[in-house]
C-alpha positions as CSV (number, residue, x, y, z in Angstrom):
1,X,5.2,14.6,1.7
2,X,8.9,12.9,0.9
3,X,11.2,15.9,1.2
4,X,14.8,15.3,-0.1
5,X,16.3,14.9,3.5
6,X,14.6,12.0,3.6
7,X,16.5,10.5,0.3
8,X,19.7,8.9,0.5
9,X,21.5,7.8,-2.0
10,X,23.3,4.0,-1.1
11,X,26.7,3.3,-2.1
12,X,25.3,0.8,-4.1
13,X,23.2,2.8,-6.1
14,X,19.8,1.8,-4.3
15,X,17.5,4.9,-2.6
16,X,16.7,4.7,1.3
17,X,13.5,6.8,2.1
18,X,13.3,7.3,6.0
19,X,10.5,9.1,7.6
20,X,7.6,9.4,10.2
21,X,4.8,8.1,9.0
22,X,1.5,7.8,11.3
23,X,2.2,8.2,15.1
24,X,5.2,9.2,14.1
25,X,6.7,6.0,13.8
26,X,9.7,5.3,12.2
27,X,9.2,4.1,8.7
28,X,12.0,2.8,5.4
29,X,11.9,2.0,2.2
30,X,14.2,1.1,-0.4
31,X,14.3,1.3,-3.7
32,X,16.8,-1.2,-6.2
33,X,19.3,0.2,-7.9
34,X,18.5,1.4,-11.2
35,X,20.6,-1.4,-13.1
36,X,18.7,-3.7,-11.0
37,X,15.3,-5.6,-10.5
38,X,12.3,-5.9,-13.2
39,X,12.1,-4.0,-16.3
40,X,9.5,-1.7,-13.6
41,X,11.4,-1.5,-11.0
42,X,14.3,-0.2,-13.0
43,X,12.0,2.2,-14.4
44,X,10.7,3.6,-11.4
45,X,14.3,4.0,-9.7
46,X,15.2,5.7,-12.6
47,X,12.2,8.3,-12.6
48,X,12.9,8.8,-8.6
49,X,16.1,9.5,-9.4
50,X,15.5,12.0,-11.8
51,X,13.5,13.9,-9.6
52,X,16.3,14.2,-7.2
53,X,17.8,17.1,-9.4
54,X,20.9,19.3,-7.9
55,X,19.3,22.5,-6.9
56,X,16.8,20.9,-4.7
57,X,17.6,21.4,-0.9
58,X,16.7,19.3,2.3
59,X,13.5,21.0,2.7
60,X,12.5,20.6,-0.8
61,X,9.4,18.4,-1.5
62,X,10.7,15.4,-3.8
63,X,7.6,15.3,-5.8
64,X,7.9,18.7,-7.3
65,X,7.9,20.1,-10.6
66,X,10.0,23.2,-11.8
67,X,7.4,25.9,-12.8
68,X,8.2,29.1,-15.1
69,X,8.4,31.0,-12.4
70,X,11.3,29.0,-10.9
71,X,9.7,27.7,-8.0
72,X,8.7,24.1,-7.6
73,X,5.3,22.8,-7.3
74,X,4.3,19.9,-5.3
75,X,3.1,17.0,-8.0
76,X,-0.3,16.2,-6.1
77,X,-2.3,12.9,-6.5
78,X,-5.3,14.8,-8.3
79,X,-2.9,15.3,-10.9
80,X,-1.6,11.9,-10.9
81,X,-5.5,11.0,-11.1
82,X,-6.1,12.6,-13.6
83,X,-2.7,11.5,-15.8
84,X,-4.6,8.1,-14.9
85,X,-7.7,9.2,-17.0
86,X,-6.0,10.1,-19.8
87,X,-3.3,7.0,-20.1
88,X,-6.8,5.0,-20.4
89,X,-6.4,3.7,-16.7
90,X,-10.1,2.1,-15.6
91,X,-12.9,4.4,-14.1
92,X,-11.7,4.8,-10.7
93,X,-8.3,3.9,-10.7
94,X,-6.8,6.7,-8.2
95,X,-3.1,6.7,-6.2
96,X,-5.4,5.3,-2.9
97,X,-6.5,2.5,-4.9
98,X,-2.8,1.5,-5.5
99,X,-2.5,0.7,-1.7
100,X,-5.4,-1.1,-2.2
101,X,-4.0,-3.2,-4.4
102,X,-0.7,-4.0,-2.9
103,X,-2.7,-5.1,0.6
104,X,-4.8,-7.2,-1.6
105,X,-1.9,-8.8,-3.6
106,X,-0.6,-9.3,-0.1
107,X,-3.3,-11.1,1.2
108,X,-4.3,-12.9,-1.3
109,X,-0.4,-14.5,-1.3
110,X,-1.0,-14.9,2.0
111,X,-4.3,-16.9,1.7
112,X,-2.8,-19.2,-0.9
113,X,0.0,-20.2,1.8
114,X,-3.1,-21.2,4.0
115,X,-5.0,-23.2,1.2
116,X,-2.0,-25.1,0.6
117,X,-1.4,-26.2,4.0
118,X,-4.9,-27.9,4.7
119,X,-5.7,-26.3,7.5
120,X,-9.0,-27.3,8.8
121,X,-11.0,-25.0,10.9
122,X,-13.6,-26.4,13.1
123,X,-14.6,-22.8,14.8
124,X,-15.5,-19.2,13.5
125,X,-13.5,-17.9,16.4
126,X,-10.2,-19.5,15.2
127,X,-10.6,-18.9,11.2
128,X,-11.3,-15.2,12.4
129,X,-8.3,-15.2,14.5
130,X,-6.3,-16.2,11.4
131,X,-8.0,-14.0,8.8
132,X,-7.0,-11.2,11.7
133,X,-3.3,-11.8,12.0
134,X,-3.1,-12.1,8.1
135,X,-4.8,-8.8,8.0
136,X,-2.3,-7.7,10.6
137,X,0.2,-8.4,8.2
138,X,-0.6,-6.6,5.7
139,X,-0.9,-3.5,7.9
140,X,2.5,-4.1,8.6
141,X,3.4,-4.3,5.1
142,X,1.7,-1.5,4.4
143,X,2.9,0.4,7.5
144,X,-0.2,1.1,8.5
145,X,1.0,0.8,12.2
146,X,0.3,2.7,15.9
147,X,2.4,3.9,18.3
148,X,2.0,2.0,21.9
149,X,2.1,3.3,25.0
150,X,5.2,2.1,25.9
151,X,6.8,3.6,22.9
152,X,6.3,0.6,20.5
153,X,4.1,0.1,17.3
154,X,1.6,-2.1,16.5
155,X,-0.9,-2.6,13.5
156,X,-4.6,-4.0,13.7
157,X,-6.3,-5.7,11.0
158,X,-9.3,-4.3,10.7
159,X,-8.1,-1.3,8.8
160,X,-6.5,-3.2,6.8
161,X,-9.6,-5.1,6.2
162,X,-12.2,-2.6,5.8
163,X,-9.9,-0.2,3.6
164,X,-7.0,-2.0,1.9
165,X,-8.2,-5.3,1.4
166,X,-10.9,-6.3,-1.1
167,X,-13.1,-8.0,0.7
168,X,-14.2,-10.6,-2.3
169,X,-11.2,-12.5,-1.5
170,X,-12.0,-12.3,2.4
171,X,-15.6,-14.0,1.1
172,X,-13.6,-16.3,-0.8
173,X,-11.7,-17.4,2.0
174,X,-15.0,-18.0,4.2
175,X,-16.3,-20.0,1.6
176,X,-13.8,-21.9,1.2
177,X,-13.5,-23.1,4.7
178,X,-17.5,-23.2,4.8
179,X,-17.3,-20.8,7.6
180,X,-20.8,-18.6,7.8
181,X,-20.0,-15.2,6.3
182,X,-20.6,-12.4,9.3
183,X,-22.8,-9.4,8.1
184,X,-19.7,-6.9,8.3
185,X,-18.7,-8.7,5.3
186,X,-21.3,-8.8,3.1
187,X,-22.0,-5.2,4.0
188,X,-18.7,-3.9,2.5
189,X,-18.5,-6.8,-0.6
190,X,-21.5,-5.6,-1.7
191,X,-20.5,-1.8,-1.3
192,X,-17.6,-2.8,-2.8
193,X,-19.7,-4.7,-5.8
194,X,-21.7,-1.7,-6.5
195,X,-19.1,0.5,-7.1
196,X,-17.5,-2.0,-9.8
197,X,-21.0,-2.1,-11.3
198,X,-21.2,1.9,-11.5
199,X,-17.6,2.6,-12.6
């Protein structure tokens, strides 16, 4: 749903993407220039870039493809699903699963801050207060975030936990601190087992 009004090119050579995202809140990313960053992060500021061509205009979707008839069509994620397939990506691997991935890279950085601190917990209530502000976190990260009342934003953690998280390293995390494992948890790890075992 980027459109090129949202693009702008830095002085730097860096992209800013700006947009509304849910609730309409407020929401920027940046990309490094081309000449910087990893080997992939070059690459994909490079292939953004590229799709920035000249004759697009403001209302022009930046994921589009120039068809023979000379309009553009709008690159959607079945077709990126399906390049997926065919690049020899696992059974399963879809754009959605790519968030899921980042929150759980995120998190699990996160948890391995907490191991290393020695934190003891001697309650469920405060290790599930902590597991809830990580998750918070990473709804932030991934801007999965609200709009208040007041005209804030805020994120929760239980999205982020039932949907962008996977929950093995949540049941790790209990474990670790010997902390009894609530039913919500094994509910979705071993949803989330089947469908390893089926794919």
């Amino acid at each position: 749903t980027i459109r090129l009004r949202n693009v702008k090119i830095m002085p730097n050579g860096a992209i800013r993407i700006r947009y509304k995202g849910k609730d309409q809140v407020p929401t920027q990313h940046d990309i490094l220039p081309p000449t910087q960053g990893t080997v992939l992060e070059r690459a994909v500021a490079k292939a953004f870039k590229a799709l920035l061509s000249d004759d697009k205009e403001g209302a022009d979707y930046v994921f589009s493809v120039m068809m023979k008839n000379g309009r553009y069509k709008v690159i959607q994620p079945t077709y990126v699903n399906a390049l997926f397939k065919a690049f020899g990506a696992p059974q399963g691997a879809t754009v959605h699963k790519l968030r899921t991935l980042r929150g759980t890279r995120f998190m699990q950085d996160e948890l391995n801050e907490l191991y290393q601190t020695k934190q003891r917990f001697n309650d469920v209530k405060t290790f599930e207060a902590t597991i809830e502000k990580l998750a918070i976190a990473v709804g932030k990260q991934l801007n999965h975030v609200r709009r208040t009342k007041d005209g804030g934003s805020s994120a929760t953690g239980s999205t982020a936990l039932a949907n962008y998280i996977d929950p093995t390293i949540i049941l790790q995390a209990y474990e670790h601190y010997g902390i009894p494992i609530p039913r919500w948890l094994e509910k979705i790890t071993t949803a989330a087992l089947a469908n390893v075992t089926e794919d």
